[in-house]
C-alpha positions as CSV (number, residue, x, y, z in Angstrom):
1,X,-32.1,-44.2,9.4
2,X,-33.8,-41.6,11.3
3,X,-33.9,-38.1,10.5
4,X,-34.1,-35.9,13.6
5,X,-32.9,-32.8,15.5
6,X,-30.3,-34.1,17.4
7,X,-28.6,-30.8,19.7
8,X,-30.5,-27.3,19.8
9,X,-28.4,-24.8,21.6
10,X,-29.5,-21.1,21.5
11,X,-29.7,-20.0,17.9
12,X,-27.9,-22.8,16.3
13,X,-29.3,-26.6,15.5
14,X,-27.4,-29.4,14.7
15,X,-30.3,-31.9,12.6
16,X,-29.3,-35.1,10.8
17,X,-32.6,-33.7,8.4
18,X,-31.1,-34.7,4.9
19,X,-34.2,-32.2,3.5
20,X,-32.0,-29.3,5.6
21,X,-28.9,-29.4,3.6
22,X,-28.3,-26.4,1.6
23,X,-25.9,-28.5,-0.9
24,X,-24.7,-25.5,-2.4
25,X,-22.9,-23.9,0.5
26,X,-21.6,-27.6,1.3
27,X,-20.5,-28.3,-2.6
28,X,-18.7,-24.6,-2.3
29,X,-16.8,-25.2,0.9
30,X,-15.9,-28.9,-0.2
31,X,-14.6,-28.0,-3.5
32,X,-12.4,-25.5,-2.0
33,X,-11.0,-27.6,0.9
34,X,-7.5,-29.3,0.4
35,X,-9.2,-32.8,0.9
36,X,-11.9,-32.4,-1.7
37,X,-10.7,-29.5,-3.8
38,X,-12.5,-29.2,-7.5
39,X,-14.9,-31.9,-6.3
40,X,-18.0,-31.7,-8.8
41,X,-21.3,-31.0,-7.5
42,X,-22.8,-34.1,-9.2
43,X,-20.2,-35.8,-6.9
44,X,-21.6,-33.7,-3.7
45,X,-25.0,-34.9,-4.0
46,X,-24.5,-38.4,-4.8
47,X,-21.9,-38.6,-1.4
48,X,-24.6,-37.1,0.4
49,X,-27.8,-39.0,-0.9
50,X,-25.8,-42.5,0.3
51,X,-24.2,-41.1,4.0
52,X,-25.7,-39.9,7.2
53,X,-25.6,-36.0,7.3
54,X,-25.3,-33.7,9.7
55,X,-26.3,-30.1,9.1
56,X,-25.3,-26.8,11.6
57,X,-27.5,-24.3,11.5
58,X,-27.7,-20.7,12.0
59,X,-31.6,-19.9,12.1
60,X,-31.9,-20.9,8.0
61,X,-28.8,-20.4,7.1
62,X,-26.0,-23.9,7.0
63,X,-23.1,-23.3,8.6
64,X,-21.5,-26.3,9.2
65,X,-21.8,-30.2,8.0
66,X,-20.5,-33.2,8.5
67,X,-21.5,-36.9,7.3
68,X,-21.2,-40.3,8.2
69,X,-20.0,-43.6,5.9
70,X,-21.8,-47.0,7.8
71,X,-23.1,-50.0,7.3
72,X,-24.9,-49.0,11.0
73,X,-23.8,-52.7,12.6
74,X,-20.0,-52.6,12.8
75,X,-18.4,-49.2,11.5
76,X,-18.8,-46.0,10.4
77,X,-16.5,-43.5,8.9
78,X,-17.0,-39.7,9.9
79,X,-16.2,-37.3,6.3
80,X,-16.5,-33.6,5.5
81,X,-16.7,-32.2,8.4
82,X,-16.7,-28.2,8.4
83,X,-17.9,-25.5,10.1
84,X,-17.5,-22.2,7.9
85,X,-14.5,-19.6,9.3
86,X,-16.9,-16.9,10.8
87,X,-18.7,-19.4,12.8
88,X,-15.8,-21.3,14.5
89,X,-14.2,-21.1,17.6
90,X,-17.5,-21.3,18.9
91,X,-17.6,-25.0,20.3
92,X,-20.0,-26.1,16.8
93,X,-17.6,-28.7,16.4
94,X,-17.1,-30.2,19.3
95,X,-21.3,-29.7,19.4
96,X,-21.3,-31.6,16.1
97,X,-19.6,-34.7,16.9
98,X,-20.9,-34.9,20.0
99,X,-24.6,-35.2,18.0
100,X,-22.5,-38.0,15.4
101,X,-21.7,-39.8,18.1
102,X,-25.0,-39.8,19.8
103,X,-27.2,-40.5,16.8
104,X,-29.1,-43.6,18.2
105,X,-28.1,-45.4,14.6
106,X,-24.5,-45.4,15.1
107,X,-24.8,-46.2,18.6
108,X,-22.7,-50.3,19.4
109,X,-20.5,-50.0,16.3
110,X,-17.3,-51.7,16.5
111,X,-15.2,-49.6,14.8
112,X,-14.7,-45.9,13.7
113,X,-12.5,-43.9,11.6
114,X,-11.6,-40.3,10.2
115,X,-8.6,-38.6,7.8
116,X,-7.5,-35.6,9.2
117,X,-4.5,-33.0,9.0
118,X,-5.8,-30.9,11.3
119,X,-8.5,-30.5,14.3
120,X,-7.0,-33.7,15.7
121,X,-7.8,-32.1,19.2
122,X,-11.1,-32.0,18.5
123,X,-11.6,-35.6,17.7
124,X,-9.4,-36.4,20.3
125,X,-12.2,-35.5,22.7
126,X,-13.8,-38.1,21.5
127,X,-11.7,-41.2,21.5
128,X,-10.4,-41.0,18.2
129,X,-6.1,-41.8,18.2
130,X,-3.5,-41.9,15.2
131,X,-3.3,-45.0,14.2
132,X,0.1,-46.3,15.5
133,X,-0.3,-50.5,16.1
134,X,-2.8,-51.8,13.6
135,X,-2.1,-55.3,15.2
136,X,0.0,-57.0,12.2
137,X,-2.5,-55.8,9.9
138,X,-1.9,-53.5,7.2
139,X,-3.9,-50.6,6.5
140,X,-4.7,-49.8,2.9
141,X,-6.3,-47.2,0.7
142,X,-6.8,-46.2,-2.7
143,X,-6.7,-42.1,-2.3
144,X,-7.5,-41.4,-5.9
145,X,-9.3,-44.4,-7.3
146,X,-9.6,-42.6,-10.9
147,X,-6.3,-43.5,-12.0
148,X,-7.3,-47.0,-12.1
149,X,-10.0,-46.4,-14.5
150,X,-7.9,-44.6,-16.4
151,X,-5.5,-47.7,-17.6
């Protein structure tokens, strides 16, 4: 995978560095978020050690992130995305998928996917659509895979 600046606009950057990450702003945000909430930070670090991340940067200072779940031949799945309130409404999103979708490691991939309850204009932009035909197929998840190991 390569690590690389991917979008400089004015002040802010957008780098797929891994060494960039500031994991305790990300950890913060994620564990307060309703698709992550309480998340441990043991938990944050291992996600991000095994994805392709995407840092937003104000000079130093992370202010957005977002990362990528792939086997980089067929699909990826885009997670976590944020960019923190003060800094939105500022085009950082749209800037940040625009620099997922470009990285030249996710580039032929057959399929890709994202949960969301919100922001679906924004990844609308990009292709992205609810998923209303899945062809006869079913789609299925496990959302909380620890009640399993529970039993």
């Amino acid at each position: 995978m390569t690590a690389m600046v991917v979008m400089e606009a004015g002040r802010f950057l957008i780098s797929a560095d891994r060494s960039k990450l500031d994991v305790d702003v990300i950890h913060r945000f994620l564990a307060r978020s309703y698709w992550a909430a309480g998340i441990p930070r043991e938990t944050v670090v291992r996600s991000i050690k095994n994805s392709l991340c995407f840092g937003v940067y104000d000079n130093a200072n992370q202010v957005g992130f977002a990362r990528v779940i792939s086997d980089f031949a067929t699909y990826a799945y885009i997670a976590d995305v944020f960019i923190l309130e003060p800094y939105r409404e500022r085009g950082l999103g749209k800037e940040l998928m625009a620099s997922i979708m470009a990285h030249p490691d996710l580039q032929g991939l057959r399929r890709w996917s994202l949960g969301t309850r919100d922001a679906q204009g924004l990844y609308t932009q990009f292709g992205f659509e609810p998923v209303v035909n899945t062809r006869s197929r079913t789609v299925m998840e496990i959302v909380d895979a620890e009640i399993y190991s529970r039993s």
